[in-house]
C-alpha positions in Angstrom: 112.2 -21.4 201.0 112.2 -18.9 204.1 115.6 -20.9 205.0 117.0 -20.0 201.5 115.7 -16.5 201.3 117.5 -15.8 205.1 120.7 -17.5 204.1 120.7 -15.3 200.9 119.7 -12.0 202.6 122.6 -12.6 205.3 125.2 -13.6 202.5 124.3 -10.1 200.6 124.5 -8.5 204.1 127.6 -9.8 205.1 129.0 -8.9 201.2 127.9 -5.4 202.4 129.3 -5.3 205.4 132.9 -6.7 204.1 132.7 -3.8 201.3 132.3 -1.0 203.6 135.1 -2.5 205.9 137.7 -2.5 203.4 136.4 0.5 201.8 137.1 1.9 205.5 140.2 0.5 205.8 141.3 1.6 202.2 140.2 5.0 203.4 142.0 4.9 206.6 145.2 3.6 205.4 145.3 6.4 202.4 145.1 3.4 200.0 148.6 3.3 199.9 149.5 6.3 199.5 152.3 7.7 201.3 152.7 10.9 201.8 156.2 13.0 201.3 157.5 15.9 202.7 154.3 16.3 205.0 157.0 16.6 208.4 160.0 17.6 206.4 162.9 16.0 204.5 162.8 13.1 206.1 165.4 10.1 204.8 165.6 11.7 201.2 169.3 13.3 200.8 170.7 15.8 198.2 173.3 14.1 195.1 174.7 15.4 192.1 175.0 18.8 193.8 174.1 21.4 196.6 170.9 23.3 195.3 168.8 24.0 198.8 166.0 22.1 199.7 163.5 22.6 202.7 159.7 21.9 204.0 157.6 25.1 204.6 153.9 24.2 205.9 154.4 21.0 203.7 156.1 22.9 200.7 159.1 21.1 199.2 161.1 24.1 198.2 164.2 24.1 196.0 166.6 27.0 195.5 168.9 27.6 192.8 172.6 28.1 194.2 175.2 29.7 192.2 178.1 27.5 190.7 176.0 24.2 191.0 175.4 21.4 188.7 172.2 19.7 188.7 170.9 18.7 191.9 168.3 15.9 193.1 166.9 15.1 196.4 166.1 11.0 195.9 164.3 8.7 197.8 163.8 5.1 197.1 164.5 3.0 195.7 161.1 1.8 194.1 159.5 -0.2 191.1 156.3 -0.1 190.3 154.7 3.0 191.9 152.3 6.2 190.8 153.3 9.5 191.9 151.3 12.7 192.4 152.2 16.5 193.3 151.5 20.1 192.2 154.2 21.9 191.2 154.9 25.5 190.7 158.7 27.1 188.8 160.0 29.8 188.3 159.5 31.0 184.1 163.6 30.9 184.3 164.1 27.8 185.8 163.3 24.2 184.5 163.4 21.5 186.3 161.9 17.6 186.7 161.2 14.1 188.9 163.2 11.3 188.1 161.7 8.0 188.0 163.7 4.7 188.4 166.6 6.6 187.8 169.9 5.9 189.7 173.1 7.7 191.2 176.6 6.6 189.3 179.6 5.3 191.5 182.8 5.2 191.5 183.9 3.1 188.8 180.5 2.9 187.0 181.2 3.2 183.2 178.0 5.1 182.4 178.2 7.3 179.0 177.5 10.6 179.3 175.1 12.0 177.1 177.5 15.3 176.7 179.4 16.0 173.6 182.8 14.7 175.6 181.1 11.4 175.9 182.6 10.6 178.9 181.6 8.0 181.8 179.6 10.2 184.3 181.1 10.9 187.5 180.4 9.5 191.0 177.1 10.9 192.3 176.0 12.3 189.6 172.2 10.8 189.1 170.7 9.9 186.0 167.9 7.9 183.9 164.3 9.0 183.4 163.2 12.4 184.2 159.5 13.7 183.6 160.2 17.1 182.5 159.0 20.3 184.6 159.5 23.4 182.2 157.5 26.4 180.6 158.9 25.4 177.2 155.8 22.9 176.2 157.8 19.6 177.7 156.9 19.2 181.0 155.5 15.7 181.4 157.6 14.3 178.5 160.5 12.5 179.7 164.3 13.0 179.2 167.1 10.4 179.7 168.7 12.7 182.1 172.4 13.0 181.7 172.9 9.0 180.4 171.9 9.9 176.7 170.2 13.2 176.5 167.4 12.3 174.6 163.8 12.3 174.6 162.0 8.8 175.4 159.3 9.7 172.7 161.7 9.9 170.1 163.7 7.1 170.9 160.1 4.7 171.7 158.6 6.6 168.4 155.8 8.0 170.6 156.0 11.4 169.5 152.4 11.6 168.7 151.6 12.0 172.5 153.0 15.4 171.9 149.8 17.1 171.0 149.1 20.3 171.0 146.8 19.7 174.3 150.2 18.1 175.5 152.4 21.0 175.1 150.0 23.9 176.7 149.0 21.5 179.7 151.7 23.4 181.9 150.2 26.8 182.9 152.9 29.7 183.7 153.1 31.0 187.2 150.5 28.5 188.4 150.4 25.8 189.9 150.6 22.7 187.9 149.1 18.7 189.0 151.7 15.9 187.6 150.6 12.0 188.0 153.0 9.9 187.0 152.7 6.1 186.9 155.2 3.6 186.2 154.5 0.0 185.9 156.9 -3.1 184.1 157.7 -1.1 181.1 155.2 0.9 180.9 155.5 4.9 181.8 152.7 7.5 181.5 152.4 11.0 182.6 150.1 13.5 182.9 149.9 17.3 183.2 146.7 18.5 184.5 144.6 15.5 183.5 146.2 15.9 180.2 147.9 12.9 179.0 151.8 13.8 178.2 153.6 11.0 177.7 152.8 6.7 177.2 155.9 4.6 176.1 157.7 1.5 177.1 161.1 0.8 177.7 162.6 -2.1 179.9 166.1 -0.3 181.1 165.2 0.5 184.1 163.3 -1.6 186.1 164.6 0.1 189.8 165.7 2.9 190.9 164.9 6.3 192.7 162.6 9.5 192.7 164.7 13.1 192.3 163.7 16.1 192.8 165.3 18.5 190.3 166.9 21.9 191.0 168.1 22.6 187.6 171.6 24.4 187.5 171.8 28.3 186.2 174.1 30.2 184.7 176.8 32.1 186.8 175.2 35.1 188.4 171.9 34.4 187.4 169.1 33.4 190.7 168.3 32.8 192.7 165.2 30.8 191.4 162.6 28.3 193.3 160.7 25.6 192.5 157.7 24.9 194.6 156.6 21.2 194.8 152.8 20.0 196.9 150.8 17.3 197.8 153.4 14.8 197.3 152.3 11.2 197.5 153.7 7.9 196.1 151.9 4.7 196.1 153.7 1.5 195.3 152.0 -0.8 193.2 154.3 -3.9 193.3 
């Protein structure tokens, strides 16, 4: 029996022991999390157009420049990930991540979701964008320049749209997005609220973007602010 009880107590012990080591490890390591913009821009490069983008003291900052489309600063690409930042905007400026979304070549017959429906031009990114705005959008998410529609009217998920939902972003503050993509499953939320849950299978890779929404001719400059950026990959 004393044999038993020893062999048990040093099995329990040893489970113990394990726990804390890969709680330790998990701790060290971040648990996966990486952290962006912590050092500066790193590998990520500007498309679609030539909005400014810098690190201050870990700040991603982007800046509105005049005569510019649409801008993005991408990394990846990934697939199955969860994303985290604070973000602060301008009240005249909008702007959004992209998730899984992808940058058009030369050649590429993407529609573009413009009245002229014509194919999108090289460089120009699009696909899903969680929405950053003062409107009551931000964490729904728009098929950015492909279709130009909301993904909770086209998945019929417009009942996420609460009016929680729409006053989650607060003005002039800053704001805490998690965003987490997995298969065909996307969910956002905007201050612990939930914003968005729907499925679609379209896009199974792609990139992160940074927004810096274009402005009308003479207007800006404006700024949006992003913090605490981390992305963990979960595939």
């Amino acid at each position: 029996m004393n044999i038993i009880r020893s062999f048990l107590v040093s099995a329990v012990a040893g489970a113990v022991l394990a726990s804390f080591s890969l709680q330790a490890a998990d701790k060290k390591s971040g648990g996966g999390w990486q952290a962006l913009f912590k050092d500066g821009l790193g590998d990520a490069k500007v498309v679609s157009g030539t909005a400014a983008y810098k690190v201050e003291s870990g700040v991603l900052i982007g800046t509105t420049v005049d005569g510019s489309p649409n801008s993005f600063l991408i990394k990846g690409p990934y697939q199955d990930l969860e994303l985290e930042f604070d973000v602060k905007v301008d009240d005249a400026l909008n702007s959004g991540v992209q998730v899984r979304s992808h940058v058009a070549k030369e050649g590429d017959q993407i529609p573009s979701g413009s009245k002229s429906g014509k194919a999108l031009p090289a460089g120009r990114m699009y696909g899903p964008q969680c929405e950053i705005a003062v409107s009551g959008s931000a964490g729904d998410f728009y098929d950015e320049a492909r279709r130009a529609v909301w993904w909770t009217d086209v998945t019929s998920t417009q009942a996420m749209r609460t009016e929680a939902s729409r006053a989650a972003f607060k003005k002039g503050e800053w704001n805490k997005f998690r965003i987490v993509v997995k298969g065909d499953h996307y969910q956002s939320w905007v201050n612990g609220v939930p914003t968005a849950d729907f499925r679609q299978s379209g896009d199974p890779e792609g990139y992160i973007g940074f927004q810096v929404h274009q402005v009308k001719k003479g207007d800006g400059p404006y700024t949006v602010q992003w913090r605490n950026v981390r992305l963990r990959e979960t595939k």
